[in-house]
N, C-alpha and C positions, 0 to 999 in steps of 0.2 A: 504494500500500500504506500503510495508516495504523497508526499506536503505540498498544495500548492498555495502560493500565499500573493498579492497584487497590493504592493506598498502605492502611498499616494503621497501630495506635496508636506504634508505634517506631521509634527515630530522630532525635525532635527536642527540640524545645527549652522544652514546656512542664511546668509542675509538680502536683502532686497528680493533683483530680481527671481535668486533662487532661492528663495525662504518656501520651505526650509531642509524639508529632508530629501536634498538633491544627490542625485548616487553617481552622477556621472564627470572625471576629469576633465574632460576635454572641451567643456563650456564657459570658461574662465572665470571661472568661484572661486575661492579662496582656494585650496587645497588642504589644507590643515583641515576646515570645515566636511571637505567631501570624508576626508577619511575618517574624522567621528562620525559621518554619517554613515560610513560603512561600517565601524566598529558597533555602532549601536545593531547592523545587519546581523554582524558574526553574532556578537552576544545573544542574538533573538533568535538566531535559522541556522547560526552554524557556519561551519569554514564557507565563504560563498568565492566563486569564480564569475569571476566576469568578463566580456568580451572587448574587444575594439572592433565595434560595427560597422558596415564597410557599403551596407546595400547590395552585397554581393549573395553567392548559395554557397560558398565555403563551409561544413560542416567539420566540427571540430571535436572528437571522442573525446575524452576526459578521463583519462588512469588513474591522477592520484591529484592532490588538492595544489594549486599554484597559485600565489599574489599577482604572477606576468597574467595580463590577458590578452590572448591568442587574437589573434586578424581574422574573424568570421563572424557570420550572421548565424549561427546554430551550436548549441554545444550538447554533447551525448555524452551519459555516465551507464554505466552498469555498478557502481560503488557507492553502497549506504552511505550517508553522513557526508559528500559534497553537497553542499546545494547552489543551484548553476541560476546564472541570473539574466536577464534581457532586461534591457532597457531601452524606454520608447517614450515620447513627447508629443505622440500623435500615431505612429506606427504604431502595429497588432502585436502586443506582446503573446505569444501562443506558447504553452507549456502542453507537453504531448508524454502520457503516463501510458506504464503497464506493468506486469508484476516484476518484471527486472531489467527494464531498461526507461529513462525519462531524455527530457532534451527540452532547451529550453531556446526558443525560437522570433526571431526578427524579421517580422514579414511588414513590411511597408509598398508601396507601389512597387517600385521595382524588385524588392522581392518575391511578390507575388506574380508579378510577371517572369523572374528565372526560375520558379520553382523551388523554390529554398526549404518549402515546405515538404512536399513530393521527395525531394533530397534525402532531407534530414526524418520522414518516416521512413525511407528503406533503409539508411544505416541502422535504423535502429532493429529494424526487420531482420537486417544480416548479423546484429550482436542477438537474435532469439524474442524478441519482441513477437506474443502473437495478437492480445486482444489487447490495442490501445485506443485510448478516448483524449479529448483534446479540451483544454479550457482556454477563451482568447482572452484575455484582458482588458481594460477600458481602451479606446480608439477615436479620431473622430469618426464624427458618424457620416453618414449617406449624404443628408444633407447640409453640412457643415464644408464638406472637403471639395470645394469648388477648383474645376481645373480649366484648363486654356482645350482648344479642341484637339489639339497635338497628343496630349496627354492622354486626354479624352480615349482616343481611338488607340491610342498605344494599346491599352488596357483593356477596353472593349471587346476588340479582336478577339483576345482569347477566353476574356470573361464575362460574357454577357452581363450576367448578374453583380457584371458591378456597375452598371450604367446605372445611374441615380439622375435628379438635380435639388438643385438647391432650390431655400425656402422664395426665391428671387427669381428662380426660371433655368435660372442657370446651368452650365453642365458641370455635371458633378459625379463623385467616384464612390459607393459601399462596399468599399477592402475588404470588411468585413464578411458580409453577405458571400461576396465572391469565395473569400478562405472558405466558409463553412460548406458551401456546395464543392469547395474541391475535395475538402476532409471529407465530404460524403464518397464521393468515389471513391476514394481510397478507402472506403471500408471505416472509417472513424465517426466514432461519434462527437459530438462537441459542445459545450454549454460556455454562451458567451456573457461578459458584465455589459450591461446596455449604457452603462454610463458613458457620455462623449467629451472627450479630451479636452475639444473647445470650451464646452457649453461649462465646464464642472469647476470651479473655482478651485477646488481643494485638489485637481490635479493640473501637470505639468501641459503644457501644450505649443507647439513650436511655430505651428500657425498662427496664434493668437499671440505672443508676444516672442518674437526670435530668439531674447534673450533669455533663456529660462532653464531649467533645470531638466531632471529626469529620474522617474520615477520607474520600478523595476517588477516583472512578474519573477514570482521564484518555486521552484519545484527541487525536490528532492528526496529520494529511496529512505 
């Protein structure tokens, strides 16, 4: 049975734009600040690993616990007591369980255009994964994520169901909607948080204000 847990902006230890419990370096926070923010993570979920996310389907197993975080948008364990992190500010955080293998997953537009998802459930497939379910994370939603037409169609092509528009007319993208009918194919089931990235105050969102923080789904054996 694995932990899946979906941290939000509150609780830690950063200031202004990213107040407060921002998990991510590389959004120029303090640093000092980020790592009580992860230290309060370890004390609560345990050695956690985290990524440097790239928008890429780089999938990355996980043998034993590391402070370095690896260059990928997906991390796979088969070993109790890591617990593997994603973080997102508008992108699909997806954590993907089964009785001995987890992964914890970064699917954003172009993620979900290379298949990162697809990816990183057959690795898990090939470490003995048989019956796994999927939980996505808060996201923007359908009609919040308005895009240019370029985009639009990028995405379209291969996922209908992500064709949305926004509350205005506009065209616009349900990442989510799309992941969950692709988790269907593949045999997954999945239960998503409906809450939208934009709209939620108490979470991080990159759309809504660029400068901001990031908040993390976590799963763990």
């Amino acid at each position: 049975m694995s932990f899946t847990f979906f941290t939000d902006r509150l609780g830690g230890y950063s200031q202004g734009d990213f107040s407060s419990l921002n998990l991510a370096q590389h959004v120029n926070d303090d640093a000092s600040a980020v790592l009580r923010n992860r230290e309060l993570i370890a004390q609560q979920h345990g050695p956690t690993m985290y990524m440097n996310q790239v928008h890429g389907n780089t999938v990355e197993v996980v043998v034993e616990h590391s402070d370095l975080s690896p260059t990928c948008d997906a991390l796979v364990t088969t070993v109790p007591g890591i617990t593997l992190a994603v973080m997102t500010a508008d992108c699909i955080p997806l954590l993907l369980s089964s009785n001995n293998v987890i992964a914890a997953v970064h699917v954003g537009r172009r993620g979900l255009v290379n298949g990162v998802a697809g990816k990183t459930v057959q690795v898990m497939r090939d470490l003995g994964a048989t019956s796994i379910t999927a939980k996505l994370g808060p996201s923007i939603c359908g009609t919040c994520y308005e895009v240019d037409q370029k985009t639009f169609d990028e995405v379209v092509t291969g996922f209908a169901l992500a064709r949305s528009q926004s509350g205005r007319g506009t065209l616009a993208l349900d990442l989510a909607k799309a992941l969950v009918a692709e988790l269907q194919e593949l045999s997954i089931d999945s239960t998503s948080d409906s809450r939208c990235t934009f709209e939620d105050a108490n979470l991080f969102s990159y759309r809504k204000s660029h400068r901001t923080g990031r908040q993390a789904g976590l799963i763990r054996l």
